[in-house]
Backbone as numpy.savetxt, mean C-alpha at the origin, in Angstrom:
# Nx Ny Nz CAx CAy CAz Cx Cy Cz
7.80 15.52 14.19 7.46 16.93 14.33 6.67 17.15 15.62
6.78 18.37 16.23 5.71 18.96 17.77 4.64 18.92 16.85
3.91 18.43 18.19 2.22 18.86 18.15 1.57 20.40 17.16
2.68 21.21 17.99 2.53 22.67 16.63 2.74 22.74 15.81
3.73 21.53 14.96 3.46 21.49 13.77 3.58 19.86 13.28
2.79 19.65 13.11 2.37 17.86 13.06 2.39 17.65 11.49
3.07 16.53 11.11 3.03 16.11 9.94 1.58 15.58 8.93
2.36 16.18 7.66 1.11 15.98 7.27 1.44 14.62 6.34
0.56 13.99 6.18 0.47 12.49 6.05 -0.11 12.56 4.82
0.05 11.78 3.38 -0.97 11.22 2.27 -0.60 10.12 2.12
-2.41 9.44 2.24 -2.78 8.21 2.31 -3.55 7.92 0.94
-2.81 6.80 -0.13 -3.76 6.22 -1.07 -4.45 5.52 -0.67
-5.20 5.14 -1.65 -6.70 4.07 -0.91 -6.85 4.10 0.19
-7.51 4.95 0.91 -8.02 5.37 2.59 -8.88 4.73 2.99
-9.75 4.49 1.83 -11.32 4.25 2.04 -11.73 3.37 2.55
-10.73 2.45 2.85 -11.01 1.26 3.30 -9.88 -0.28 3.71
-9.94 -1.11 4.51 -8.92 -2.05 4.50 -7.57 -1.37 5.37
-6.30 -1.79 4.78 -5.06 -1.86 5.53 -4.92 0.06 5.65
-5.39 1.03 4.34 -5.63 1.82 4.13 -5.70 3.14 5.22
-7.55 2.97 5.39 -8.39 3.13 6.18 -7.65 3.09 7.90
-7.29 1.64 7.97 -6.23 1.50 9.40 -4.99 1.86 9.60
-4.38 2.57 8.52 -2.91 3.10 8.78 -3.80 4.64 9.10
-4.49 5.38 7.89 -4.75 6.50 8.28 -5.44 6.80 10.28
-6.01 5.36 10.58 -6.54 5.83 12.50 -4.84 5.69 12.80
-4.12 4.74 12.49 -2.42 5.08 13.39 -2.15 6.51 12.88
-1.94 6.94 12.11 -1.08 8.25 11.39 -1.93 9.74 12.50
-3.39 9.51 12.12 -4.26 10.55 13.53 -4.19 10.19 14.69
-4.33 9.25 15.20 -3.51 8.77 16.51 -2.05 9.51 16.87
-1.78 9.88 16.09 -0.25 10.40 15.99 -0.17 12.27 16.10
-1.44 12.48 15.89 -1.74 13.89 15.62 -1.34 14.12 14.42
-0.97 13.49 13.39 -0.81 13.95 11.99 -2.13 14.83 11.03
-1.64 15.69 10.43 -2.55 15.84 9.55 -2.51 15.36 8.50
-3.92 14.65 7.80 -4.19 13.52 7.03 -4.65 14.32 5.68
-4.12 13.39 4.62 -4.37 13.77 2.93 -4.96 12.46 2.48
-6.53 12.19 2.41 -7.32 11.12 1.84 -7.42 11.00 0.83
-6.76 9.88 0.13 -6.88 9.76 -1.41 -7.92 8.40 -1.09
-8.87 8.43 -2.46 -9.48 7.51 -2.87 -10.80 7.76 -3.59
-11.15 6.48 -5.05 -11.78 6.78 -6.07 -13.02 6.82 -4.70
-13.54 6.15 -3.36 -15.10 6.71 -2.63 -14.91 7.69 -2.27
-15.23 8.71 -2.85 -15.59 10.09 -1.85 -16.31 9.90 -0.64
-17.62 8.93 -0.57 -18.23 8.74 0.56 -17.90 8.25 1.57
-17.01 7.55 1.77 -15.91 6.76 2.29 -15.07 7.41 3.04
-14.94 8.52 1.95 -13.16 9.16 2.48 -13.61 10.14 3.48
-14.97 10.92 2.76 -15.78 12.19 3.70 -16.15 11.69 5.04
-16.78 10.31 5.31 -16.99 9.62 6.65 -15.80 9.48 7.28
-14.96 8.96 7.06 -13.44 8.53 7.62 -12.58 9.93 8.11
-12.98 11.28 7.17 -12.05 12.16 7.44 -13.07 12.72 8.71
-14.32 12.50 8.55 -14.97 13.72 9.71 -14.45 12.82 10.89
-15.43 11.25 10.58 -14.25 10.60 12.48 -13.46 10.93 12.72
-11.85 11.14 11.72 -10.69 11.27 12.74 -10.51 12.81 12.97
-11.53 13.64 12.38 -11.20 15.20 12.98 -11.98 15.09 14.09
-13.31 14.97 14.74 -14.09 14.43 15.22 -13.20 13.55 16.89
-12.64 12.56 16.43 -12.36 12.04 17.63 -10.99 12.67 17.83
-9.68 13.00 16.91 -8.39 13.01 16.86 -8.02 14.77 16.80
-8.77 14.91 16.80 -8.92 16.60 16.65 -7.45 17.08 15.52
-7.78 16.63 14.42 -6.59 16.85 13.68 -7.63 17.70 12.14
-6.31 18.05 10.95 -6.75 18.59 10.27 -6.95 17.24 8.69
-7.52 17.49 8.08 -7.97 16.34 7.04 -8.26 16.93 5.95
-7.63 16.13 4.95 -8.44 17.24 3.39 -8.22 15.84 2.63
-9.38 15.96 2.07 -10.22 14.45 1.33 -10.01 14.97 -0.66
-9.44 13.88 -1.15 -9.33 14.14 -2.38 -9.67 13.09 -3.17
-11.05 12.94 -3.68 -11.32 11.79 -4.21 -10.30 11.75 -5.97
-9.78 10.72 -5.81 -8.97 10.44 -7.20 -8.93 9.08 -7.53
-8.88 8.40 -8.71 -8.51 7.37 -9.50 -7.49 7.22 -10.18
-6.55 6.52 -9.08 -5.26 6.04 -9.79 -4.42 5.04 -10.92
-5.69 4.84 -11.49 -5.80 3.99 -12.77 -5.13 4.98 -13.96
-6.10 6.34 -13.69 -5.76 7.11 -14.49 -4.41 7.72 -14.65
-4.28 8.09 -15.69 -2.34 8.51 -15.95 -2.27 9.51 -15.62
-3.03 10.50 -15.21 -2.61 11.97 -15.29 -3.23 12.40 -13.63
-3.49 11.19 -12.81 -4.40 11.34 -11.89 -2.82 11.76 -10.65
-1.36 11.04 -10.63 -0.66 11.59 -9.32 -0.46 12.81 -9.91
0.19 13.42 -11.13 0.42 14.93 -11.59 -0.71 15.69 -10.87
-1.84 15.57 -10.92 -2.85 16.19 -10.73 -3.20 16.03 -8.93
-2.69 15.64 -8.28 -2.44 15.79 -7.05 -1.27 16.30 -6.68
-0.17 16.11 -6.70 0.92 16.68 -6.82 0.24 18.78 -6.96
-0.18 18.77 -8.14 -0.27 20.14 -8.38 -1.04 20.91 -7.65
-2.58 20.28 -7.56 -3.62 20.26 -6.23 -2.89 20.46 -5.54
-2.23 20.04 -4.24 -1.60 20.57 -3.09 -0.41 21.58 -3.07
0.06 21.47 -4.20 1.53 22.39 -4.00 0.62 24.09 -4.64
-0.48 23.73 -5.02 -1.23 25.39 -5.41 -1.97 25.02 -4.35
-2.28 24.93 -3.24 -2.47 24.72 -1.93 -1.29 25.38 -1.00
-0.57 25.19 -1.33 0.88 25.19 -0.51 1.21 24.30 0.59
0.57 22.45 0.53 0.72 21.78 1.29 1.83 20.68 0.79
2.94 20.69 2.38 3.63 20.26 1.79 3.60 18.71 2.51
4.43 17.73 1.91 3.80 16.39 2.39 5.22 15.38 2.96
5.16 15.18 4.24 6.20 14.90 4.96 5.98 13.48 4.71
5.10 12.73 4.74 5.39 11.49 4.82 4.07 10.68 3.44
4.10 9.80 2.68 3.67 9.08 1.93 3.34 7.80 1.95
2.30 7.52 1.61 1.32 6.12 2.01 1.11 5.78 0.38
2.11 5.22 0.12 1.24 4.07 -1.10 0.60 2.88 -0.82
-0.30 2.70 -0.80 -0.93 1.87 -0.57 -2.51 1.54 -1.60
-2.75 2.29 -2.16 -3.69 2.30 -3.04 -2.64 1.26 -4.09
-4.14 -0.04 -4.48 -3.81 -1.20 -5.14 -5.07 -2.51 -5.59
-5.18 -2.99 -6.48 -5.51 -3.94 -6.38 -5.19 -5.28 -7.47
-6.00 -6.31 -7.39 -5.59 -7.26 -7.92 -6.69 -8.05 -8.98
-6.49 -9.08 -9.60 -7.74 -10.30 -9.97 -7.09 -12.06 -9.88
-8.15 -12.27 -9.48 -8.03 -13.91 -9.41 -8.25 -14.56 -10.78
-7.52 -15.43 -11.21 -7.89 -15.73 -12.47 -6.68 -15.82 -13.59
-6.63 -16.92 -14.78 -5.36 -17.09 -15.47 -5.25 -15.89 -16.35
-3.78 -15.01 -16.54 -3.66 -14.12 -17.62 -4.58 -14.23 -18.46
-4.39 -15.38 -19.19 -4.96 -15.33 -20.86 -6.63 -15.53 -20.43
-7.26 -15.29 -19.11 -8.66 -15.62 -19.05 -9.25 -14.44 -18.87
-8.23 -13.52 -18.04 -8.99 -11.92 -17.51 -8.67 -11.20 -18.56
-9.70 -9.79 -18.52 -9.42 -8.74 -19.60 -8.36 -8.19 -19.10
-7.46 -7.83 -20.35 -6.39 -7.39 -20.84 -6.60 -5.96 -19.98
-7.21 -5.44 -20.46 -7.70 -3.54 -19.54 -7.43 -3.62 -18.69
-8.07 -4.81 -17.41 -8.29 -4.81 -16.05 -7.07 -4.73 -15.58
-6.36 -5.66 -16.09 -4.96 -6.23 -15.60 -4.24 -5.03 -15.70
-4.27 -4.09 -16.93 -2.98 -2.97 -17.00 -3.76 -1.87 -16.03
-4.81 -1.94 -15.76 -4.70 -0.85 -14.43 -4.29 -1.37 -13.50
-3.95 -2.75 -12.94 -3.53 -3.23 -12.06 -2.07 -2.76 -11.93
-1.51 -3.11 -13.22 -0.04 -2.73 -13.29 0.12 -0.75 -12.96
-1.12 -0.69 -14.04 -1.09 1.20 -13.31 -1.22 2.01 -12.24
-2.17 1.01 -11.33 -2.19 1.25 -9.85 -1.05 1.00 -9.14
-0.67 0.23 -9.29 0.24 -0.95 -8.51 1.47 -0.03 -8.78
1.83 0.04 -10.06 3.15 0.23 -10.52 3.57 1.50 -10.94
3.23 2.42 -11.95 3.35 3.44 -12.24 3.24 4.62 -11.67
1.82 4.59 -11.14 1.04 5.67 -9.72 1.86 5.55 -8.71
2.26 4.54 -8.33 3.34 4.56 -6.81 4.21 4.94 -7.53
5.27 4.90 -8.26 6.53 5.60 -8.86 6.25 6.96 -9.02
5.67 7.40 -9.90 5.39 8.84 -9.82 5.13 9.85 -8.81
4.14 9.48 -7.84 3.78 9.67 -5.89 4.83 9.94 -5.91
5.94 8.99 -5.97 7.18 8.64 -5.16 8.25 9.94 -4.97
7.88 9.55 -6.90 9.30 10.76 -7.46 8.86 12.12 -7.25
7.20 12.26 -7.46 6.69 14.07 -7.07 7.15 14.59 -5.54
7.09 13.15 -4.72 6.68 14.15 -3.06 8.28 13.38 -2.64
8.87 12.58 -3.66 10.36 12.63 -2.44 11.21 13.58 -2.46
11.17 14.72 -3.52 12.18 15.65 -3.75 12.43 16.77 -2.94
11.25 16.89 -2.62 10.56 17.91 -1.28 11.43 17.48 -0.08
11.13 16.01 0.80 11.65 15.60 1.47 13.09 15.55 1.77
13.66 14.89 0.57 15.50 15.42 0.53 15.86 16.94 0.76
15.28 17.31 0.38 15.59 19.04 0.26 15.38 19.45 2.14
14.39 18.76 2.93 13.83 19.26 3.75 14.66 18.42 4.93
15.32 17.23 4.12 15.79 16.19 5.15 15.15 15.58 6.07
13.66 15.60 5.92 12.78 14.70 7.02 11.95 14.44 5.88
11.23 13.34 6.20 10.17 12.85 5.55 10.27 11.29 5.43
8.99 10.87 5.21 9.01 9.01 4.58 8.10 8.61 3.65
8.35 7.05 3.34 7.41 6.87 2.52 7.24 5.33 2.94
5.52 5.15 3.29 5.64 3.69 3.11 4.51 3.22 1.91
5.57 1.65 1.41 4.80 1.32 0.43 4.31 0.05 0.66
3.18 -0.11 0.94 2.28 -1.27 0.96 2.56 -2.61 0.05
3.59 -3.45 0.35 3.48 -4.13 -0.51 2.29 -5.85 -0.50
2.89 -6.93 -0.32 2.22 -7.82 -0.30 3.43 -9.30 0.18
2.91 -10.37 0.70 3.89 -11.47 0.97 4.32 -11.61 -0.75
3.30 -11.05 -1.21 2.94 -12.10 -2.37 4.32 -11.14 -3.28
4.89 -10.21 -2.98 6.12 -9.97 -4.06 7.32 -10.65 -3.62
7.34 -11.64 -3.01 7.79 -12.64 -3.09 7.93 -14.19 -3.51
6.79 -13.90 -4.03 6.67 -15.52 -4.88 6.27 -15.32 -6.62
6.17 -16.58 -6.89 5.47 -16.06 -8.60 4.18 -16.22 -8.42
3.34 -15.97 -8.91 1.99 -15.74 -8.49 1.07 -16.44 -9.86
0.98 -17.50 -10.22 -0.06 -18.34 -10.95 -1.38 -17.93 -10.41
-2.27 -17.57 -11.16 -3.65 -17.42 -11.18 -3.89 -16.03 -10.63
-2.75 -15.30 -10.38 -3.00 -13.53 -9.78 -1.24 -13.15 -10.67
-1.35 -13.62 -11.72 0.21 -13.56 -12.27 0.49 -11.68 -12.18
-0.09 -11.18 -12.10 0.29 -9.51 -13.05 0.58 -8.90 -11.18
-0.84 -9.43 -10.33 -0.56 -8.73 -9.15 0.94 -9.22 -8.70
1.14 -10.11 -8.14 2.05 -10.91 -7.62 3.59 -9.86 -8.23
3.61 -10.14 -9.67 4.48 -9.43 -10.05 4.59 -7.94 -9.74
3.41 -7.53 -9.57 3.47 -5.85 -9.63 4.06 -6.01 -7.45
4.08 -6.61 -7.03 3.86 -6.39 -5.23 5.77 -6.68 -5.52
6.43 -7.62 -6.38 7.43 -7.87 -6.26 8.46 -6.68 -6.67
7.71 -5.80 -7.48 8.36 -4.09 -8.27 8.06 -3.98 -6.98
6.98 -3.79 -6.19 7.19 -2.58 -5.09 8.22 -2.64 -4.03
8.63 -4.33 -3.98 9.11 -4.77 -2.79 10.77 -4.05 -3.23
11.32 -4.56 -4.43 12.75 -4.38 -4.75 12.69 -2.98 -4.78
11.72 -2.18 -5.38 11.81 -0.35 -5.86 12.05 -0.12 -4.21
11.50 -0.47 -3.41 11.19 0.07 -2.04 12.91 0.02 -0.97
13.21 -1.10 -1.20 14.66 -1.57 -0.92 15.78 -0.97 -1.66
15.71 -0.79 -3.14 16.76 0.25 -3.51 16.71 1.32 -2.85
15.47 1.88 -2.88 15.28 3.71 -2.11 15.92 3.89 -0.92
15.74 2.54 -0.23 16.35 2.54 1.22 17.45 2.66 0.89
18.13 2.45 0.55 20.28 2.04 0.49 20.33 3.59 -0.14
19.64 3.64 -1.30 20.04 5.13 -2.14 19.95 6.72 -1.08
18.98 6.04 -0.05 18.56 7.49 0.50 19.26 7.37 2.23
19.91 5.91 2.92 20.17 6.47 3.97 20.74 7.54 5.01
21.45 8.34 4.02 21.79 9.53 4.81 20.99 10.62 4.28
19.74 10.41 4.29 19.07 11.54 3.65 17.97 12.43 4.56
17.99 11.22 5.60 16.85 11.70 6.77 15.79 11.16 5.91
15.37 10.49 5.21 14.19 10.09 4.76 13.45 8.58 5.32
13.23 7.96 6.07 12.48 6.87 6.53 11.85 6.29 5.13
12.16 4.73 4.12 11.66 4.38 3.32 11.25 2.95 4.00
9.92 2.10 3.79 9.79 0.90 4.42 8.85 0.36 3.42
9.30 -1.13 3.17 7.79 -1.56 2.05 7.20 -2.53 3.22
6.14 -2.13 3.77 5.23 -3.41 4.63 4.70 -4.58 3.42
4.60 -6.00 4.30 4.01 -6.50 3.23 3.24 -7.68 4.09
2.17 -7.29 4.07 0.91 -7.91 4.75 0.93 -9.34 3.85
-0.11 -10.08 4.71 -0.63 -11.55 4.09 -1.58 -11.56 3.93
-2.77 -12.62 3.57 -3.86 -12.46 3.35 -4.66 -11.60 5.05
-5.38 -10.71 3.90 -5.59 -9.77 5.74 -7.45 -9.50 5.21
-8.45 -9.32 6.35 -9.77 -8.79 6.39 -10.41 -7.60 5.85
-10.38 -7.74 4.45 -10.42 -6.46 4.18 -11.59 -6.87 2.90
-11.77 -6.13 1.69 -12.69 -6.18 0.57 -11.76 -6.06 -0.96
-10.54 -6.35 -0.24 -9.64 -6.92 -1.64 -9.93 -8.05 -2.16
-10.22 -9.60 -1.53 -10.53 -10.61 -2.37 -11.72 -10.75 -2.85
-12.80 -10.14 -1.82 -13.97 -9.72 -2.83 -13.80 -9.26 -3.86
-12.99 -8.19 -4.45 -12.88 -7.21 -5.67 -11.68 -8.67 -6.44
-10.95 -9.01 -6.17 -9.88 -9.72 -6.67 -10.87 -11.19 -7.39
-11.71 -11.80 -6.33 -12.04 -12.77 -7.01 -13.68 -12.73 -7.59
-13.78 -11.39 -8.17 -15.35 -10.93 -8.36 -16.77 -11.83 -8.07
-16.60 -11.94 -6.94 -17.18 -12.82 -6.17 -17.33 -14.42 -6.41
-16.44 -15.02 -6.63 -15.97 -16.19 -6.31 -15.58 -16.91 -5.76
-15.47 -17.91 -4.95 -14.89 -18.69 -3.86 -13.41 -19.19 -4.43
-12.65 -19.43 -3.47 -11.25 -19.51 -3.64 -11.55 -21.11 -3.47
-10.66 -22.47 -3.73 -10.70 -23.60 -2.96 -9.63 -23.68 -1.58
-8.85 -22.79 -1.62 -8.06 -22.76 -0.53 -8.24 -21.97 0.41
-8.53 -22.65 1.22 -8.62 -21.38 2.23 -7.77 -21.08 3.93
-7.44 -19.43 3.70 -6.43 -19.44 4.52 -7.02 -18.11 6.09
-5.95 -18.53 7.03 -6.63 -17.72 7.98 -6.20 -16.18 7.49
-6.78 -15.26 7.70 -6.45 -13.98 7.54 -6.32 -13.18 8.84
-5.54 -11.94 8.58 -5.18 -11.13 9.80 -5.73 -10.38 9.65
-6.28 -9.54 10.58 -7.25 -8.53 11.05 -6.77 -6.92 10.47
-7.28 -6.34 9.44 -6.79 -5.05 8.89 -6.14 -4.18 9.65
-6.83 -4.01 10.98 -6.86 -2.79 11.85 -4.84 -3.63 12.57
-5.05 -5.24 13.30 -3.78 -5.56 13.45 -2.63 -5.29 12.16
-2.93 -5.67 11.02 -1.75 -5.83 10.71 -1.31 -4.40 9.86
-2.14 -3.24 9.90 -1.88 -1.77 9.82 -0.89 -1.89 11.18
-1.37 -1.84 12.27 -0.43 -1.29 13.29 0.86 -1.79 13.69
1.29 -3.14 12.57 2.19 -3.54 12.65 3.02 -3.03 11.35
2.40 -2.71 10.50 2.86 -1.95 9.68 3.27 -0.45 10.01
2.64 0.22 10.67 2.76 1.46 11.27 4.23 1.59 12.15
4.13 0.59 13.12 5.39 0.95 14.12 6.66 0.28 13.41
6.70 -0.75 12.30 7.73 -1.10 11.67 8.17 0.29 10.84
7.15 0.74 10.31 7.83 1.99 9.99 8.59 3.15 10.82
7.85 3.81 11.72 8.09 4.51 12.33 9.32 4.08 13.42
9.83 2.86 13.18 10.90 2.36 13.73 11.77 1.83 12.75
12.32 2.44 11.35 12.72 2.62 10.28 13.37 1.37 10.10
12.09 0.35 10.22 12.40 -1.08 9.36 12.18 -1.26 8.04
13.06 -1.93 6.98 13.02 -1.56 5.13 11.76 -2.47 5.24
11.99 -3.84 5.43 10.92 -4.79 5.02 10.15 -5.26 6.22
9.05 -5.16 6.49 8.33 -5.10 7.41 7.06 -6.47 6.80
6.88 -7.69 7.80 6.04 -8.81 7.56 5.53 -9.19 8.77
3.91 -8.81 8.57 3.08 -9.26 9.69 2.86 -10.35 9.96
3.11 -11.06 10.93 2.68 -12.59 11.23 3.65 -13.84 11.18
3.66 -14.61 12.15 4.65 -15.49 12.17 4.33 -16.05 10.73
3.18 -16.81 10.97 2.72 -17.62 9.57 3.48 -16.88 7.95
3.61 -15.31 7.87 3.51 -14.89 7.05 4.94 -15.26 6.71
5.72 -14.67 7.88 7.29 -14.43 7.48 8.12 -15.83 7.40
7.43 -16.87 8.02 7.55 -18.38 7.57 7.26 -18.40 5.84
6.56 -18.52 5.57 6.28 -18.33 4.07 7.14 -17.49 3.33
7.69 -16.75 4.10 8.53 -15.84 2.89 10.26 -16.62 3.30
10.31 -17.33 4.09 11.40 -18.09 4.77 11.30 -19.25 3.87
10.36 -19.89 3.16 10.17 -21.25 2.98 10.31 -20.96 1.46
10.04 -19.42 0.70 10.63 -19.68 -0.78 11.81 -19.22 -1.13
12.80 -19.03 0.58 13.84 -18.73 0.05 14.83 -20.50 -0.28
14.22 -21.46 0.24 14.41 -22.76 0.56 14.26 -23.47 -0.25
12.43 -23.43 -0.61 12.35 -24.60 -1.38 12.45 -24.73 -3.09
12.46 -25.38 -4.26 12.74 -25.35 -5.35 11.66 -24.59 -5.88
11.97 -23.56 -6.97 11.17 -22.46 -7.31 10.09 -23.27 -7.92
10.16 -24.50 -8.60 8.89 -25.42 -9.14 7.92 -25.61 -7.59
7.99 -26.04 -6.64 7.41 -26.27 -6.13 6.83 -25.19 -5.40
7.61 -23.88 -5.22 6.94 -22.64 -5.18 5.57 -22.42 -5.58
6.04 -22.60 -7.36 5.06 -22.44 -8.50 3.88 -23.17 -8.21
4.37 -24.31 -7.94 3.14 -25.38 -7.68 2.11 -25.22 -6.80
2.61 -25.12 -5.50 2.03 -24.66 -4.37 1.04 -23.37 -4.82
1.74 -22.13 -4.99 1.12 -21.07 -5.08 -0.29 -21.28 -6.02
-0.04 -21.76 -7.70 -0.98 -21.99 -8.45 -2.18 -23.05 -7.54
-2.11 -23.63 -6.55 -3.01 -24.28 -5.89 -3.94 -23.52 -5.33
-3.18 -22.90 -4.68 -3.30 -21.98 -3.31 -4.23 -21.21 -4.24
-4.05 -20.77 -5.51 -4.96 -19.66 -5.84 -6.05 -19.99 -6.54
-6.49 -21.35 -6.80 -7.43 -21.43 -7.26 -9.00 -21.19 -7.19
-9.84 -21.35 -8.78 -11.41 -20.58 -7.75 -11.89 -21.83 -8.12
-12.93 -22.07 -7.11 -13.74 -23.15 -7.25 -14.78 -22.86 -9.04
């Protein structure tokens, strides 16, 4: 879209991480920005910088996507607004370190509710708009990790692997639609996810991580250059090369290592 009328952008989990760094690419862009996330304090700092430096427009909506009734209730918020939403950021997500049968049962199904349900719904409220309008996108944040089985993060792992395949059907279903669909899927990256993931615990493995702010902007132009599956880092996309190869046991094996807490 012109500068006179610049897209308007919604970003889950803003507040912080891969998030936070797609929303500086998207204002960089002159977009106008839609801040989702359970910090209001967070989102209110982040939205005044990029009006502030990016001279763009911003509207901050603190929400919790755990909750079931929390995308309806955005969805309705903006359309009794009359804002309409050209492009979509799922990216609001998180995870836990730790065996199924050891973490609470609760924790885990908001994981699946964040992860899984909340992005479907987003999906299905703001893509209908888009077809109708024939422009629009959506990117969905996924993870290396919906590509492997995931021992000791079993529920996340699985939920990144729904986003990866949901994300890849949309693509084939929608190419003549004018719609841009892309699932990025970062590697371990600098952010305050494994803090929250391993509630402050040390991992025994330890791996290098990529820089939030880098591997947003590699996420950013893979999109905006309407790539489906988008993987930051040599290291990363080696890894996703090596379980198309090696025997799914030793996958298993590896990974359950890889995730252990001291």
């Amino acid at each position: 879209m012109s500068a006179a009328n610049p897209e308007t952008v919604l970003i889950t989990g803003a507040s912080s991480g891969i998030g936070l760094e797609l929303a500086k690419c998207f204002a960089a862009d002159g977009c106008k920005l839609i801040l989702v996330a359970r910090n209001s304090v967070a989102l209110e700092k982040l939205a005044e910088e990029l009006r502030n430096k990016n001279k763009i427009e911003t509207v901050v909506l603190p929400a919790d996507l755990s909750l079931p009734e929390t995308p309806k209730r955005i969805f309705q918020e903006l359309s009794a607004r009359k804002i309409s939403v050209d492009v979509l950021v799922n990216n609001a997500g998180f995870g836990l370190h730790g065996a199924f049968a050891e973490l609470p049962l609760q924790r885990q199904l908001e994981i699946i509710h964040v992860n899984i349900p909340a992005l479907t719904e987003l999906t299905g409220l703001f893509l209908s708009g888009m077809i109708e309008r024939k422009h629009g996108g959506i990117l969905n944040v996924g993870s290396v990790a919906g590509f492997l089985p995931g021992p000791n993060m079993a529920v996340y792992y699985a939920s990144k692997a729904f986003v990866l395949s949901f994300t890849e059907a949309l693509a084939e279903e929608l190419a003549e639609a004018g719609v841009t669909i892309s699932a990025f899927c970062p590697g371990a990256t600098e952010s305050n996810f494994s803090q929250v993931a391993r509630e402050g615990k040390s991992r025994k493995s330890k791996t290098s991580k990529m820089l939030a702010e880098q591997a947003a902007r590699y996420g950013y132009r893979a999109f905006r250059g309407g790539q489906i599956v988008a993987i930051p880092g040599f290291q990363n996309r080696s890894l996703v090369f090596l379980t198309r190869i090696l025997p799914r046991r030793a996958v298993r094996k590896a990974v359950y290592s890889h995730n252990k807490l001291d």
